[in-house]
N, C-alpha and C positions, 0 to 999 in steps of 0.2 A: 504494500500500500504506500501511496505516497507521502512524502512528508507534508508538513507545512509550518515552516520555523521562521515565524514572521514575529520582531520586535517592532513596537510602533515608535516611530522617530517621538522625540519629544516636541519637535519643532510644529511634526505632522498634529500630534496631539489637540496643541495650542489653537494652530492656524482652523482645524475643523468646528474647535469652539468658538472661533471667531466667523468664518468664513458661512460655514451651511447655515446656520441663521439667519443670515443675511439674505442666504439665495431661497433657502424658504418661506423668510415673510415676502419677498421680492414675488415669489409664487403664488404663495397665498392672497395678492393682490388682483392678478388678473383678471379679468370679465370672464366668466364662467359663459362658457357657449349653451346656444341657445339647445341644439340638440346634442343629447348624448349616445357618441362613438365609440366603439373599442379603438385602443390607441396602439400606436406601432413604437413607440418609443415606450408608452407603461409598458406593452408586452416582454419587450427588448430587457427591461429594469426588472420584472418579476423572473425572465431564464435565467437572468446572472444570478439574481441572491433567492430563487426557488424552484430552481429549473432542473435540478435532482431530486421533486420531489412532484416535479409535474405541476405546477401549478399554474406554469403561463399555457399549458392546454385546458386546467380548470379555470382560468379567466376567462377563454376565447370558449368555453362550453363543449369542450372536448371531451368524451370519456378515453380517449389514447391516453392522456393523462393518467391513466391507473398502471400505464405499462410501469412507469418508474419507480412506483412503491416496493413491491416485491423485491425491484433490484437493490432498491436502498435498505430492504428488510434485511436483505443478505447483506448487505454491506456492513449493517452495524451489527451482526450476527457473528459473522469473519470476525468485525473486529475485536468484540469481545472472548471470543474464542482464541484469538492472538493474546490477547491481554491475559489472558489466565495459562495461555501454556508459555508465555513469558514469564509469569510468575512462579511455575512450576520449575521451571529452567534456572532462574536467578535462583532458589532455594537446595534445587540440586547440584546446581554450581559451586554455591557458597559451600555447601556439606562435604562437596569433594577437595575443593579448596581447603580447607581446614581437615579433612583428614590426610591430604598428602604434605598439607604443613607437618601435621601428630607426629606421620610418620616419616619423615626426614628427622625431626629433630629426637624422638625417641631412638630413632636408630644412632644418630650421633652418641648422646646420653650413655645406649648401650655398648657397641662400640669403646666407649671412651671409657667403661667401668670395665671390663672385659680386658682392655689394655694393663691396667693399672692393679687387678683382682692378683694377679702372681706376684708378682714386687710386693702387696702388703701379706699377702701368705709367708714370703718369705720373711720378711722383717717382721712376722709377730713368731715365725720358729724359732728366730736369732733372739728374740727379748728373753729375759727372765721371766720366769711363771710370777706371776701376783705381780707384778711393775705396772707402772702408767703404762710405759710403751707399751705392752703387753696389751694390756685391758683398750688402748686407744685401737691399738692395730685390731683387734677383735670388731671392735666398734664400726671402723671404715669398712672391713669385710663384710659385716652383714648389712651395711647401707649397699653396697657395692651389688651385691645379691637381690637383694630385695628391689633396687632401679633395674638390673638385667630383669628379676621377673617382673615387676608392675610393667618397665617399657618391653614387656614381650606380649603381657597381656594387651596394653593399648596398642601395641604396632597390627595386633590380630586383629581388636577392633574397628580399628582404620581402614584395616585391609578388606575388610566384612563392608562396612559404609562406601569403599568407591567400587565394589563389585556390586554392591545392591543402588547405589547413587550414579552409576555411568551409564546402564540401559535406561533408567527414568528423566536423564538430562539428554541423552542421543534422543530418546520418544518425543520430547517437550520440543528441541530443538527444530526436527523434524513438523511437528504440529504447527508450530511458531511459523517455519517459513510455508508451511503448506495452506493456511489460514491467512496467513499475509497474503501470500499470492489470490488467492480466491477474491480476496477483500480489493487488491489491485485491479485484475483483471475485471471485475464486475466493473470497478469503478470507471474503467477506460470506454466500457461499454453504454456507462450513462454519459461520459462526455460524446461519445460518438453521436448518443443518439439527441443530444442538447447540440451538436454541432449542425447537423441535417434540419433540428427542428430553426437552427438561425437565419436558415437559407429558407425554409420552409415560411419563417414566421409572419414578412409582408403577405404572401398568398392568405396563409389565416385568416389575417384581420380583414383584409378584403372580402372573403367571402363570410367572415362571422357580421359584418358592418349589413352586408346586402342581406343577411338571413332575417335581420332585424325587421321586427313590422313596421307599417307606419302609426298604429295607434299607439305603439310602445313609448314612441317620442313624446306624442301628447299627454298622455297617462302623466309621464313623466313630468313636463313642461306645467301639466295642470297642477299635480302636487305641488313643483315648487312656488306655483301665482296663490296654491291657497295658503301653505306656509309663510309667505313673506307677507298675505292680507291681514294674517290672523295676528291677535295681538302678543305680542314679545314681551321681556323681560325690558330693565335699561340696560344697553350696552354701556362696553367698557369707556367710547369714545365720551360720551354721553357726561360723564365725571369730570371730564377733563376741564379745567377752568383758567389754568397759569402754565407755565413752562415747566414747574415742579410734578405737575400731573401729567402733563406731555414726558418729561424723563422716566419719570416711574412706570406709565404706561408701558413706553416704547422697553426700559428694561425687563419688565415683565413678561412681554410677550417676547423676546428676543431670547431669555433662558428657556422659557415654555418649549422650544423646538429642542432644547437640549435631550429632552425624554425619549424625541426621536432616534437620535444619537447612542441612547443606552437600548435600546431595541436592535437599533443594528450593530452593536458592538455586542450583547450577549447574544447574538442570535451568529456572528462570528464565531465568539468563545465556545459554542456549544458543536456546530462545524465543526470545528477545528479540534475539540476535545473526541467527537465523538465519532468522526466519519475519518479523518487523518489519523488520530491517537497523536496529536501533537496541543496539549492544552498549552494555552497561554503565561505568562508572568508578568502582563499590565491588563487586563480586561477589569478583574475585579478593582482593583485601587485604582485604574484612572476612572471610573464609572464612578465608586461612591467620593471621588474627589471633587468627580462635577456634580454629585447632587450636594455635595454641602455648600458648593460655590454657588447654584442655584436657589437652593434655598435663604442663602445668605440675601441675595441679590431681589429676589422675589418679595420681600420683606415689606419693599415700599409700595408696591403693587398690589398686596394682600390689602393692605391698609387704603389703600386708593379703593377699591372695589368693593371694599368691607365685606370680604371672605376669610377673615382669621378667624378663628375661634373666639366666642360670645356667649357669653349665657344673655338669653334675651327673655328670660323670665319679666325682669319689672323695664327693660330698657326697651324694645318692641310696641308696646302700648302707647308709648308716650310719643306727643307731639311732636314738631320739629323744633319749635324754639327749647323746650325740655329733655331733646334729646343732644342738643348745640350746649345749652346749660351742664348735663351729664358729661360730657366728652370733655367739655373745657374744664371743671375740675377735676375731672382722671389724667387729663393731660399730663399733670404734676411727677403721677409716676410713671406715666409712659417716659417722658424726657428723661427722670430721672436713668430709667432701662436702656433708652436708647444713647445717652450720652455718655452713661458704664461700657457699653457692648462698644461706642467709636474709640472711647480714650483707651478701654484693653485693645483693643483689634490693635492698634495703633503701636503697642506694646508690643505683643506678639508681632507685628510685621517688621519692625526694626529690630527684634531678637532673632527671627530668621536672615535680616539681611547681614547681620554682626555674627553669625556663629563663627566661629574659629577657622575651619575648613575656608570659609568665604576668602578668595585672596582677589576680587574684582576691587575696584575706583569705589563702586559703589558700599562695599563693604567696610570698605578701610575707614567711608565718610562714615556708616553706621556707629563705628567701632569708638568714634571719635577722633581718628588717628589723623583725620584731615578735614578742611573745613570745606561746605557746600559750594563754595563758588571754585574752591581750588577742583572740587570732584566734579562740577561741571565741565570746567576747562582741561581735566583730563582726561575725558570722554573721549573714546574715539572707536573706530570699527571692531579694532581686533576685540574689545569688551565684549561683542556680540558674539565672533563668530570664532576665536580659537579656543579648541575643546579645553585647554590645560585652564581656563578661567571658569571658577564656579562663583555664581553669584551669591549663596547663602543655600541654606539648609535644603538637604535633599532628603530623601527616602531609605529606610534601609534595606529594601528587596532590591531584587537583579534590576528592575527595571531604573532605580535610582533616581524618580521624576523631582526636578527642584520642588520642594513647598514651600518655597517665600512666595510665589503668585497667589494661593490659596490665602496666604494670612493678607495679603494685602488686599484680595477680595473680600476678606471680613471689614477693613478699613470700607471700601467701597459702598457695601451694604448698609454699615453703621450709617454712614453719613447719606446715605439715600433715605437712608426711614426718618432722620431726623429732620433731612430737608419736606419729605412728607408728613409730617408731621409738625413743624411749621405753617403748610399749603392748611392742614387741617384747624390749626389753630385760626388761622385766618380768615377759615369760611365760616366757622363758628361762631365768629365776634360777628361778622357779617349779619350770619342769620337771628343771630339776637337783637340786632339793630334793627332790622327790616321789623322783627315785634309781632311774626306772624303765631 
């Protein structure tokens, strides 16, 4: 079976949590066509990341799409059948390994008593009856006796463990590569037939687009004229009053796609773990990296939209000047909350940009060892791009991702919520003046 030994750049990391958000609200923009077509470019995007499981034939309403389950059945069938006569293999490896250690080194041990057992025979016939020498030499011979038998018993057993542990690691071995191969070969068989279906895939959607009825459009068209008649919720745009609520907004919705991101990054991890047998060493920690960056970040957005968590037991009921009244005295400890969580963030991001390890401009500035305007004017390319410069605190798994971005995304988030929360203090003096 084939590998798949892919570390994700860190670089790559960074740029997708900046970049696909972008291209996905950019998407999520566009005029929605009037009538709905199967598409040749979605088709094209469901072969790459589901198209060993058939499912850009289950888009286009293919039942062909059943050929590749079986094959993928046997695939991850193979593979776990590889994984367990690999583990059989490592264990009969290791037992032979350590009995042909036993037995090299008992044989030395014996050997070396063996040598030495006539020289003390002789020098305890030379001593005096009742002497030390006497009674010592007595002593070393029957140590000397007793390592010849214990290492003759353990050499036996040694010898018993790689006669019963060599046919069980030739069996495994054999399994191993015969289960890989199986697991291979199928797999070559689902690319072949994801390669014909690529060639195949414009003719599909052509003929799936024409099999379409015409009332299917309308059905459809009419739904969405009743949905958009019928009466809605307030939208999020709807909130928006100052530039403070346009930021918040706009950050909100820009992490929101992040969840996209961990969808197709475990949906990688599980691939890759389960159909290669090659699992990952960044899928899970860059994932819950980005959800605490998320959630940090989302904070002011919650607050805009007033989806955090509420008990709205006595605060629901109440009017809107009553409810402007409520908020403006809680405010006291919200700011309190929120001015704690900026000035630690703030702490924590300059204790990661000063760890020790840190030997960048920007570290040295942390560290106090140089001043701001000297670390600006020391700036220059190589800071970015030669690997021997780390800018502060990294990770300690293989993958090694810096975590000073994450601490300064808690700075980021702090001072979003407090700026939202300003915007909020504001509408609420407002609304108490107007006296409604």
């Amino acid at each position: 079976m084939p590998g798949l030994s892919f570390t994700l750049p860190h670089w790559l990391y960074w740029v997708g949590l900046i970049v696909f958000p972008i291209i996905a609200m950019a998407l999520s923009k566009r005029p929605k066509p009037q009538q709905r077509r199967y598409s040749t470019t979605l088709g094209y995007m469901i072969l790459v990341a589901g198209g060993f499981l058939g499912l850009h034939r289950f888009y286009l309403k293919s039942l062909l799409g059943l050929v590749y389950i079986p094959l993928l059945l046997f695939v991850l069938f193979a593979n776990g059948q590889e994984r367990d006569a690999r583990q059989v293999y490592s264990t009969a490896s290791n037992a032979l390994d350590a009995a042909q250690t036993a037995l090299e080194r008992q044989q030395e041990q014996i050997d070396s008593a063996r040598t030495t057992l006539p020289q003390l025979r002789e020098a305890m016939r030379a001593a005096e009856e009742g002497s030390f020498a006497r009674t010592s030499a007595e002593r070393r011979i029957e140590r000397s006796e007793r390592t010849i038998t214990e290492g003759e018993e353990r050499i036996a057993r040694a010898q018993a463990t790689i006669e019963e542990m060599q046919p069980a690691a030739a069996e495994a071995r054999a399994n191993r590569a015969f289960w890989n191969s199986a697991a291979g070969y199928t797999f070559y068989v689902i690319l072949a037939f994801l390669l014909v279906d690529a060639v195949l895939l414009p003719g599909m959607v052509r003929r799936a687009n024409a099999s379409l009825p015409p009332e299917e459009d309308d059905e459809i068209n009419a739904a969405l004229a009743a949905a958009e008649d019928a009466e809605s919720p307030v939208h999020d745009a709807d909130r928006v009053e100052n530039w403070i609520d346009r930021l918040s907004l706009f950050c909100g919705e820009f992490v929101s796609y992040w969840a996209v991101i961990a969808v197709l990054v475990y949906y990688y991890e599980v691939v890759a773990r389960y159909v290669f047998n090659s699992p990952t060493n960044w899928a899970h920690e860059s994932m819950y990296l980005m959800f605490g960056m998320q959630y940090l970040i989302s904070g002011a957005y919650a607050m805009l939209t007033e989806t955090h968590v509420r008990v709205d037991v006595f605060y629901a009921p109440l009017p809107k000047k009553k409810k402007a009244w409520a908020d403006l005295l809680t405010s006291v400890f919200f700011f309190i909350f929120a001015g704690t969580l900026l000035v630690t963030s703030w702490i924590f991001a300059m204790d990661a940009i000063a760890v020790p390890t840190g030997n960048s401009i920007v570290s040295d500035w942390a560290r106090g060892e140089i001043g701001f305007w000297q670390m600006l004017g020391s700036m220059n390319l190589a800071q970015w791009t030669d690997p021997a410069i780390r800018w502060g605190e990294i990770s300690f798994n293989e993958w090694e991702v810096p975590l000073w971005p994450m601490k300064w995304v808690m700075v980021l988030g702090g001072l979003l919520l407090v700026l939202q929360g300003i915007s909020k203090f504001g509408k609420d003096i407002r609304e108490i003046a107007r006296g409604n």
